[in-house]
NUKELUM-106323 format. One line per field, with one value per residue (C-alpha): x, y, z; residue number from 1. Coordinates in pm, 1 decimal, always signed. Last residue first. Layout:
# residues N
px: (X/...)
py: (Y/...)
pz: (Z/...)
n: (NUM/...)
//
This chain:
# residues 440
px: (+3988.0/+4174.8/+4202.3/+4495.6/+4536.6/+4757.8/+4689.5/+4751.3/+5027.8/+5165.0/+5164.6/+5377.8/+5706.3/+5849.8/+5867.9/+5778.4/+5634.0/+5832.2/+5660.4/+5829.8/+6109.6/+6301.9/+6383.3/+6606.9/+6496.3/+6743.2/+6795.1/+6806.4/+6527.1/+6249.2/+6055.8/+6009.8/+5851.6/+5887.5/+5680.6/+5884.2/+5816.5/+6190.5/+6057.4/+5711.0/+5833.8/+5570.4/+5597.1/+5508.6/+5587.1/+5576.2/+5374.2/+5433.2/+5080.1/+5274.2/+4989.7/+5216.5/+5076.3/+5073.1/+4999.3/+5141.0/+5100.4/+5279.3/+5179.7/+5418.9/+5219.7/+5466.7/+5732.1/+6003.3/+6251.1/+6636.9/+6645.0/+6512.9/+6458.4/+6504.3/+6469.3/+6250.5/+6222.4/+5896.5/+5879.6/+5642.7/+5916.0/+5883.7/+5703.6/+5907.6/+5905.6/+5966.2/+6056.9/+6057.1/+6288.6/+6278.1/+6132.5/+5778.1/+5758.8/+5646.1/+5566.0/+5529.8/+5417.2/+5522.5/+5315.1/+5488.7/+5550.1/+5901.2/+5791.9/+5955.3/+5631.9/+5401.9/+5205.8/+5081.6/+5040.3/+5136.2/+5101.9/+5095.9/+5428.0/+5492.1/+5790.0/+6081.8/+6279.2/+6114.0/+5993.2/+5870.6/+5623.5/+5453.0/+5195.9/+4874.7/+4555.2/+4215.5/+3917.7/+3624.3/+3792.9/+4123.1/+4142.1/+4473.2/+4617.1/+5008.2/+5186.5/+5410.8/+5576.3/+5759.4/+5964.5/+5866.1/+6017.4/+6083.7/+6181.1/+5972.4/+6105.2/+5890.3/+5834.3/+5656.8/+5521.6/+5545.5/+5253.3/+5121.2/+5127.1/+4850.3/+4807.1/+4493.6/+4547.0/+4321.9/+4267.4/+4441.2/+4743.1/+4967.3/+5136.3/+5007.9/+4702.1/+4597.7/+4381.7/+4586.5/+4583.9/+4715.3/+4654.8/+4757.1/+4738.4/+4956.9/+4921.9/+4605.1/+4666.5/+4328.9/+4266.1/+4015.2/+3712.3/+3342.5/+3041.5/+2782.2/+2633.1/+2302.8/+2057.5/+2243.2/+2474.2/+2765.5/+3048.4/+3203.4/+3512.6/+3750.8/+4101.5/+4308.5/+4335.3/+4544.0/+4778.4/+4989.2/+5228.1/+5256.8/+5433.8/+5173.7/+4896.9/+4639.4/+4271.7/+4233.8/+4199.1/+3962.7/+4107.5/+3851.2/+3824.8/+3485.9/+3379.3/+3202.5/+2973.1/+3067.6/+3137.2/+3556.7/+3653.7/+3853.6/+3659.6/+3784.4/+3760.0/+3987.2/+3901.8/+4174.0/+4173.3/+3935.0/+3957.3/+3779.0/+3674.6/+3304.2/+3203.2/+2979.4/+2998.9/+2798.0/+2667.9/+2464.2/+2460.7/+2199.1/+2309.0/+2085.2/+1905.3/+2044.5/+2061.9/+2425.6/+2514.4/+2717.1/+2827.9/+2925.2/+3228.1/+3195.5/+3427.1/+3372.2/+3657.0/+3692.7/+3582.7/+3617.5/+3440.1/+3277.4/+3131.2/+2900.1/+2927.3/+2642.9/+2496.1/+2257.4/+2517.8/+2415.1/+2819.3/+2885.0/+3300.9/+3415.5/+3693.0/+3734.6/+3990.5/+3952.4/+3619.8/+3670.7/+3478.0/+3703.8/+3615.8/+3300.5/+2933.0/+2976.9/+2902.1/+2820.5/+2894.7/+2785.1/+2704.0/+2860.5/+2825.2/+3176.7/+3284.1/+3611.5/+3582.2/+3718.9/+3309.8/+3182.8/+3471.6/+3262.3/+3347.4/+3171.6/+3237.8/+3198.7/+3293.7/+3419.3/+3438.2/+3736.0/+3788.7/+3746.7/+3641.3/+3688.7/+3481.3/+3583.4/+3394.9/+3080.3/+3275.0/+3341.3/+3373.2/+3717.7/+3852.7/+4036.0/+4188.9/+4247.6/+4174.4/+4237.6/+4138.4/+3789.6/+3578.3/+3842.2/+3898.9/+4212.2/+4183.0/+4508.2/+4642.2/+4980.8/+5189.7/+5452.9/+5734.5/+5849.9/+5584.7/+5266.1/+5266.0/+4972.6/+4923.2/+4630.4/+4671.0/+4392.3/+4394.0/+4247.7/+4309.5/+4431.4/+4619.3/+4842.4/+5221.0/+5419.5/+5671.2/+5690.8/+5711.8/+5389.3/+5214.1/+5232.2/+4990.7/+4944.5/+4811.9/+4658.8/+4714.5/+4573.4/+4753.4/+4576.2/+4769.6/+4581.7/+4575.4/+4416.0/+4670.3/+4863.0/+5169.2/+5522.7/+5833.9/+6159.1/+6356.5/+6232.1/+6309.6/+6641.5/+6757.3/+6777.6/+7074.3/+6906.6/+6757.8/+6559.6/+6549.1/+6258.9/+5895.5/+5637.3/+5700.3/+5905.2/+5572.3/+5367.9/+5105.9/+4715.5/+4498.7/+4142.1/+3992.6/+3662.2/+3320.0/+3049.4/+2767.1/+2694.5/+2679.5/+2971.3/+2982.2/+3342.8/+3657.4/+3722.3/+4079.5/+4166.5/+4437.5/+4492.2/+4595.7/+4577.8/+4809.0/+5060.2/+5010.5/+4764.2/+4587.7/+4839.0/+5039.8/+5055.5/+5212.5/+5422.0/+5551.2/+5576.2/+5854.1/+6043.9/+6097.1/+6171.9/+6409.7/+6657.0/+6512.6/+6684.9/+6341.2/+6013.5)
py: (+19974.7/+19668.7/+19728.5/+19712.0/+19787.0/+20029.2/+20135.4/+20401.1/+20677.5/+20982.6/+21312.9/+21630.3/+21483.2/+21335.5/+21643.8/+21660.2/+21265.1/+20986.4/+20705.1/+20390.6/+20358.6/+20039.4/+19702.8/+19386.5/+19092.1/+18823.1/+18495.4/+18529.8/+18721.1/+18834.5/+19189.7/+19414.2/+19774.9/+20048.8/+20367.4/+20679.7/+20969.6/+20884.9/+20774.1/+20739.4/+20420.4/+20253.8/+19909.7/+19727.8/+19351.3/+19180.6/+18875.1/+18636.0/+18533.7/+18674.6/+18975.3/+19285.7/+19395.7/+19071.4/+19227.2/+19210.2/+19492.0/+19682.0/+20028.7/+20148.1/+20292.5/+20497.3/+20477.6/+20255.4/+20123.0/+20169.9/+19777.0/+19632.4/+19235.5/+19178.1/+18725.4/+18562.6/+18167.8/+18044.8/+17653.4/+17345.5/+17221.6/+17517.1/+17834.2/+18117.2/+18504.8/+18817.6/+19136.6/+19476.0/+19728.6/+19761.9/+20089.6/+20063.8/+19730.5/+19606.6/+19233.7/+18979.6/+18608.4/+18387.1/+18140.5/+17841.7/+17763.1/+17888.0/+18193.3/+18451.3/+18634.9/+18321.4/+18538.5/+18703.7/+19062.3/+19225.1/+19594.5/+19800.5/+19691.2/+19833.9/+19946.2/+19734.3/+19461.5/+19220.3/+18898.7/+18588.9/+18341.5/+18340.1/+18055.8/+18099.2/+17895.8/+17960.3/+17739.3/+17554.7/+17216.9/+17412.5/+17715.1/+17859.4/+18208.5/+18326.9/+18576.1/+18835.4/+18962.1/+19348.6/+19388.8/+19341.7/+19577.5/+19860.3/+20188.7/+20507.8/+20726.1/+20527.1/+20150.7/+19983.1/+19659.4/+19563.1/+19540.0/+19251.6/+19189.1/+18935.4/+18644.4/+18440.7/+18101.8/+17969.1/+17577.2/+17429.6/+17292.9/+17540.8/+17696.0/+18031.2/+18010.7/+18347.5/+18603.1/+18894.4/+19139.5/+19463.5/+19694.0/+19440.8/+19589.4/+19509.9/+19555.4/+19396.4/+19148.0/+19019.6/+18706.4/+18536.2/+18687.7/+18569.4/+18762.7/+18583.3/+18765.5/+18775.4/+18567.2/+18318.6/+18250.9/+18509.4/+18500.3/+18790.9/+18779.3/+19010.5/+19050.5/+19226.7/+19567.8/+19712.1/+20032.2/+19974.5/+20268.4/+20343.3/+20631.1/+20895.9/+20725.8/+20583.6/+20522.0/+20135.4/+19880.2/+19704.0/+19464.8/+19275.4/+18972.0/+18924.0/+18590.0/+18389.1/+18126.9/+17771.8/+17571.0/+17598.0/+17724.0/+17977.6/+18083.5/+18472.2/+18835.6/+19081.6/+19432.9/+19646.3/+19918.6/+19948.6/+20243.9/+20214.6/+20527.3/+20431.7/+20073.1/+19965.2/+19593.3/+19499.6/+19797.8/+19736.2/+19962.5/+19877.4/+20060.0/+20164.1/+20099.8/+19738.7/+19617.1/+19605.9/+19582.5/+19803.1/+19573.9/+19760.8/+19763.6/+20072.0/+20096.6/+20453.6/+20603.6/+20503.5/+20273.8/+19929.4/+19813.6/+19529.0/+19602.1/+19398.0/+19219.8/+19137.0/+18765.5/+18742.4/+18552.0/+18707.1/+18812.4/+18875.3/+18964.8/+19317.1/+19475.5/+19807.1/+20023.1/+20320.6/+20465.3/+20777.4/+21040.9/+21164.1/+21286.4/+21093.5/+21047.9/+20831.5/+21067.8/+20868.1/+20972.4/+20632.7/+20550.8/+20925.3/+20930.5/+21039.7/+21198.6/+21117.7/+21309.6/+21195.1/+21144.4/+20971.7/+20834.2/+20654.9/+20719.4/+20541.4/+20702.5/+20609.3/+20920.1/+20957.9/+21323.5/+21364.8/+20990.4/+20870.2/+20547.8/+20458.9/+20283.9/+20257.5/+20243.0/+19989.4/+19696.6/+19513.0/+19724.9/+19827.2/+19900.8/+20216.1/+20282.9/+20521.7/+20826.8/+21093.5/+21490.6/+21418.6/+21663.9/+21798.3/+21475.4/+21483.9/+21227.1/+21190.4/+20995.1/+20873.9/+20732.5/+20476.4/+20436.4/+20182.1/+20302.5/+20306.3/+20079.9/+20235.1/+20452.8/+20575.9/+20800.3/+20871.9/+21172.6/+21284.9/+21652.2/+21912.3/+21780.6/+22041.3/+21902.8/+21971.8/+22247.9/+22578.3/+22802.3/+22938.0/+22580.9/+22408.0/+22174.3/+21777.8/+21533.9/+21206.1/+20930.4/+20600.5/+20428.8/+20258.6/+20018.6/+20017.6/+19720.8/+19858.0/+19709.5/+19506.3/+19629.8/+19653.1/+19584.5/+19621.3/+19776.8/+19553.9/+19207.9/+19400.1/+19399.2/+19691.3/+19856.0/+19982.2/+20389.6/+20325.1/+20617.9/+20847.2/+20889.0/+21145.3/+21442.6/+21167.4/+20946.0/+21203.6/+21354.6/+21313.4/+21574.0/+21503.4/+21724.8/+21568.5/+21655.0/+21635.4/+21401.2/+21387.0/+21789.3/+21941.3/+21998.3/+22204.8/+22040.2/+21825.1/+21870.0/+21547.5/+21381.4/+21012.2/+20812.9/+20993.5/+20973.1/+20760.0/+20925.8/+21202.4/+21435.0/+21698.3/+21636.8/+21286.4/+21346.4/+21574.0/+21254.4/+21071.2/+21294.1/+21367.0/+20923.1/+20917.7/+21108.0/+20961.9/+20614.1/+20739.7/+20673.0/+20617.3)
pz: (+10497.2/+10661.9/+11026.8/+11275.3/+11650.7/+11874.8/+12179.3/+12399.9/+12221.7/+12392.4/+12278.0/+12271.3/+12435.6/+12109.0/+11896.5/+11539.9/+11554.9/+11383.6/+11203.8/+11067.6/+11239.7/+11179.8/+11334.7/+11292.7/+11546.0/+11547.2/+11453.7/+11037.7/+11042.4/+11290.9/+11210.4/+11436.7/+11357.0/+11547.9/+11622.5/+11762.8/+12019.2/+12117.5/+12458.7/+12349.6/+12173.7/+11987.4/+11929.3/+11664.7/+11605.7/+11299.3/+11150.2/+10941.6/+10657.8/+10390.6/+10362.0/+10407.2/+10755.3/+10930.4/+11307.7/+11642.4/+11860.6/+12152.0/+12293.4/+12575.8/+12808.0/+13002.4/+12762.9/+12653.7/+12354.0/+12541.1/+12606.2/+12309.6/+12210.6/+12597.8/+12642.4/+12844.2/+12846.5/+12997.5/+13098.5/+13060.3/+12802.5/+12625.4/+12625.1/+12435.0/+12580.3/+12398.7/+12588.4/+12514.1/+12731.8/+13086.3/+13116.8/+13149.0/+13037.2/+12643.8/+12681.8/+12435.6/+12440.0/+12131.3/+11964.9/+11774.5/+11456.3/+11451.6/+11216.8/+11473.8/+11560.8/+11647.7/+11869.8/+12165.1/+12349.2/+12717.5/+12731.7/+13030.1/+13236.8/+13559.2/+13799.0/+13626.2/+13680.1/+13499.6/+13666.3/+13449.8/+13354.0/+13748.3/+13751.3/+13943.0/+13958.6/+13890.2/+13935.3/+13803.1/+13833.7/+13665.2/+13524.7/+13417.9/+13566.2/+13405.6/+13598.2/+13428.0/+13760.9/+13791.1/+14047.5/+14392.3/+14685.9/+14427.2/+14549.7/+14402.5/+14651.4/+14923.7/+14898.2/+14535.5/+14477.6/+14100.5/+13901.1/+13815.0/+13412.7/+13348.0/+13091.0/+13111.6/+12933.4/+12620.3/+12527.5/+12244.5/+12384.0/+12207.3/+12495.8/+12391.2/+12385.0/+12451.3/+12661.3/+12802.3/+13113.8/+13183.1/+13490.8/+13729.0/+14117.6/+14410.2/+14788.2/+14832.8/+14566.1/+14437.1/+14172.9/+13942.7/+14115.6/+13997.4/+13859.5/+13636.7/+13305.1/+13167.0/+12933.7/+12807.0/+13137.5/+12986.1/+13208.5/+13399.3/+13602.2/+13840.7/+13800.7/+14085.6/+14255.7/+14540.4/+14560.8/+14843.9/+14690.7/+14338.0/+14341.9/+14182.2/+14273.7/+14065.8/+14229.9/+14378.1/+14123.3/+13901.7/+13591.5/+13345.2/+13226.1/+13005.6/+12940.0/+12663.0/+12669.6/+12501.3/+12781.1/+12704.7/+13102.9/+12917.8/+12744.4/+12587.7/+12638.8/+12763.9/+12893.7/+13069.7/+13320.3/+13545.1/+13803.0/+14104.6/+14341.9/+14377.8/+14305.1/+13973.0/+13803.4/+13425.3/+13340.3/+13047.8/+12720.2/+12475.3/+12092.2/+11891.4/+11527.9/+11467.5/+11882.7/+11929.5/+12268.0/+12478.4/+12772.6/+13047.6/+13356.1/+13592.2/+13862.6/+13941.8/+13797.9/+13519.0/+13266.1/+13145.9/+12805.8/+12618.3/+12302.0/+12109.2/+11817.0/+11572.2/+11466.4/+11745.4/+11964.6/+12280.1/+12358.1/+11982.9/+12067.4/+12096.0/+12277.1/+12506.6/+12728.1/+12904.8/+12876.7/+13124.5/+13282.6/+13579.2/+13900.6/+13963.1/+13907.0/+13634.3/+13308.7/+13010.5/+12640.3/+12371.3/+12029.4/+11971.4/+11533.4/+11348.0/+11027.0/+10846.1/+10498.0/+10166.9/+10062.0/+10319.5/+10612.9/+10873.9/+11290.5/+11550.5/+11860.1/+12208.8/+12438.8/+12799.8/+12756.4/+12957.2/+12736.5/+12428.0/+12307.0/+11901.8/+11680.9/+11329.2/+11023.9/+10897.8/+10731.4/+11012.5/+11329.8/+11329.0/+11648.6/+11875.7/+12185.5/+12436.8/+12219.0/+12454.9/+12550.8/+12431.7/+12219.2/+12070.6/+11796.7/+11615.8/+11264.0/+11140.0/+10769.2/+10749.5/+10467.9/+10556.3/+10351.7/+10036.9/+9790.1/+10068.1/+10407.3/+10543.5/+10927.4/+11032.9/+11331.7/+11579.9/+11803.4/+12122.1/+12239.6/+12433.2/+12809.8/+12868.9/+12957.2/+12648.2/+12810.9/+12656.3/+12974.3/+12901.7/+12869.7/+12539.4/+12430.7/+12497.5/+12219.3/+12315.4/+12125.4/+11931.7/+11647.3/+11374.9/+11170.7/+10818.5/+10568.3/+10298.2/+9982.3/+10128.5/+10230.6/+10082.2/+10272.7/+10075.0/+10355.4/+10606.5/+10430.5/+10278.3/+10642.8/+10890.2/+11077.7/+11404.9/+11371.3/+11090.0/+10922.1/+10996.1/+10879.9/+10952.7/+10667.3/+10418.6/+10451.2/+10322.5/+10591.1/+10528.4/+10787.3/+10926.4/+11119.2/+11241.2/+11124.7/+11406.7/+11524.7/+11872.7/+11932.0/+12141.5/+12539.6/+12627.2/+12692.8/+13000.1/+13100.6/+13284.0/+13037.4/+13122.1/+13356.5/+13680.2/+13941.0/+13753.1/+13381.6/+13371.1/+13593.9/+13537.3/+13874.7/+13767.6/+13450.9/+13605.5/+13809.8/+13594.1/+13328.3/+13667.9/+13756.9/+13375.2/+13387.1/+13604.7/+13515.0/+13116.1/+12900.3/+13019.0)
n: (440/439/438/437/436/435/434/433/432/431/430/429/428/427/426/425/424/423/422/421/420/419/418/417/416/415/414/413/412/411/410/409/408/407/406/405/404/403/402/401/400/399/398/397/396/395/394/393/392/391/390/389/388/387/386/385/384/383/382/381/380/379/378/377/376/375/374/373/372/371/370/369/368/367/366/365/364/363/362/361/360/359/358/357/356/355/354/353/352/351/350/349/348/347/346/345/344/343/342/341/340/339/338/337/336/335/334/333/332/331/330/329/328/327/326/325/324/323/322/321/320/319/318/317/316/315/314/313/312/311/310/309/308/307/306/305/304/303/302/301/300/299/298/297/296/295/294/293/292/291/290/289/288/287/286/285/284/283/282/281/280/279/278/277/276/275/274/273/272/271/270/269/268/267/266/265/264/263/262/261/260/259/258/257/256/255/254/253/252/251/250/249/248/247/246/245/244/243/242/241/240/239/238/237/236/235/234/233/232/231/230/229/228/227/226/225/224/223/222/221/220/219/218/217/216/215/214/213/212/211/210/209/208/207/206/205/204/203/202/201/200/199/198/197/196/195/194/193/192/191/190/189/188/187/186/185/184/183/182/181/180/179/178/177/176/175/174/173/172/171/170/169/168/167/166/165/164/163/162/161/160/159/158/157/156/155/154/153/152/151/150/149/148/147/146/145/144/143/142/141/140/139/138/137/136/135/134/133/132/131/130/129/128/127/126/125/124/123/122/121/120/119/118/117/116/115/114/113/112/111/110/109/108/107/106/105/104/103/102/101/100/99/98/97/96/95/94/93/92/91/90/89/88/87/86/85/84/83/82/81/80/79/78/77/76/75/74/73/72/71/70/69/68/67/66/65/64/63/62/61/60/59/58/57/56/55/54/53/52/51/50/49/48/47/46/45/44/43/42/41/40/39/38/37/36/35/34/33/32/31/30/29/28/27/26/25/24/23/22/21/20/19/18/17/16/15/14/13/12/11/10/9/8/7/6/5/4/3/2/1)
//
């Protein structure tokens, strides 16, 4: 994402190596491994993986000091050389923990072969971290015994197509047995399961199946406030490299008790939403679905539509549209929701492709948007709100893959001041999916 110049180059070799627009993620599929293997694991010092803050900061940054455990844990993949020295072979998946530690950040990797991407990855309690992989499509739980991260495959499906990938995931105790389950989207044939926890093993369900779909993003919430939870998920046509007529909308599935009941929220024939988000962030006490919709695209990468952050509530058992705000940008990945500038009040965030990141305040029955950062970018653009020194405030973190930089926001004094807290070597050899915190 950075200069549109460049950017419009940097997307379309991602394409052309079976990542970014015309592909997603890294392709390569590396060689068949055992389920249970030792992972590299590396700690870095904070001076090694941290820069200075590149926007004057406050004393509240400067002096920020973590609690003790809480862990931001940052997703990648890693790309290789080719011969001409360009980052652009897909090699691995990597997960970066990253603590607050003596005024820095300390950093601790665990790089996975076995899948070219970490797409995302969640705590699960007090038993490790799960992570889904993809090109092996791989669910991992991963324990750390004796300084050593080591890691179990729960789950490693094959789906009949091109790629083999579990793209996004979140838990919530579907059956209500006591024990969350996992509900994930997939590529690229459509596949949406439930991986439920049965003690011993793990009960994987596919929920939805059709050829040539990619799913993007998993939400869960009620919206409809019976009780019985719902999965939200987002199926569109393949990637292209341009964006063109490429279809898709949000499709529902509601737990009944014993199963769960399939119902569409929304289709654009011409448009797709790769991002959705559960909240309340109006305050009334009863959850909204969030959605990015992609812009619609003409030739040479023209936008028709810009960007739309729609808003879906349900009313007499169905949904109806809203549009928040336009951004004038191609797509927007990450949309997330808080009370991040200590007003009371719950905030809704976007991160767009290369439109900056924007913060928007619900008042009055109307969305205000505002650009916190216009040069932050990147093709994903991985945005998350978390309280990461225990005052009960939260920041915002953003990672930039622009600069190959992670940010944190933090509100004072009318304005957002931010800092870099981890740097990579060289900001074109990875490129971060998710981000999401755990206490270990």
């Amino acid at each position: 994402m950075k200069l549109k110049l460049k950017l419009m180059s940097v997307c379309v070799a991602l394409a052309l190596f079976g990542t970014g627009c015309g592909g997603e993620s890294p392709s390569k599929k590396p060689e068949e491994a055992s389920t249970q293997k030792e992972a590299a694991t590396t700690q870095t010092s904070a001076e090694n993986t941290s820069a200075k803050p590149d926007v004057p900061s406050s004393a509240l940054i400067s002096e920020f000091v973590g609690k003790p455990g809480r862990t931001l844990l940052v997703t990648q993949s890693n790309f290789a050389q080719n011969d001409e020295g360009k980052f652009v072979v897909p090699d691995s998946g990597e997960l970066i923990m990253l603590q607050p530690a003596a005024g820095d950040w300390k950093a601790e990797h665990i790089r996975d072969t076995e899948s070219n991407v970490f797409h995302k990855a969640l705590q699960y309690g007090g038993e490790g971290i799960f992570t889904i992989g993809a090109n092996e499509a791989m669910l991992k739980q991963w324990q750390k015994k004796d300084g050593k991260w080591g890691a179990d495959t729960k789950w490693h499906p094959t789906f009949g197509g091109k790629h083999n990938r579990l793209r996004d995931f979140e838990m919530a105790d579907f059956d209500k047995d006591g024990k969350n389950d996992f509900a994930i989207a997939t590529h690229d044939q459509g596949v949406v399961a439930v991986a439920f926890n049965r003690g011993e093993k793990w009960d994987v369900q596919e929920l939805d199946r059709k050829a040539n779909t990619f799913v993007h993003e998993i939400e869960i919430g009620d919206l409809d406030k019976d009780g019985n939870l719902e999965v939200y998920a987002t199926p569109s046509m393949p990637n292209t490299a341009s964006g063109v007529d490429q279809g898709g909308g949000v499709v529902r599935y509601e737990w009944n008790g014993k199963s769960f009941d399939k119902s569409e929220v929304v289709h654009y024939q011409t448009r797709h939403i790769k991002e959705v988000l559960v909240a309340d962030v109006d305050g009334d006490g009863t959850q909204e679905l969030y959605a990015a919709l992609e812009a619609e695209m003409g030739e040479n990468y023209s936008i028709r539509t810009p960007v739309e952050i729609m808003r879906y509530d349900m009313k007499d058992g169905k949904f109806v549209s809203k549009k928040v705000i336009s951004i004038n940008d191609r797509f927007c990945r990450f949309l997330t929701a808080g009370d991040v500038d200590g007003d009371g009040k719950n905030e809704l965030i976007a991160a767009a492709f290369a439109a900056g990141v924007w913060v928007m305040e619900y008042s009055g029955g109307e969305y205000k948007g505002e650009c916190i950062d216009k040069a932050s970018g990147g093709f994903e653009h991985a945005a998350y709100l978390a309280d990461m020194n225990g005052d009960n405030k939260l920041e915002l973190y953003v990672a930039d893959d622009n600069g190959g930089v992670l940010r944190q926001y933090i509100y004072k004094d009318g304005k957002y001041d931010s800092r870099v807290i981890f740097k990579r070597p060289n900001p074109k050899s990875a490129m971060v999916w998710n981000i999401t915190v755990a206490d270990l």
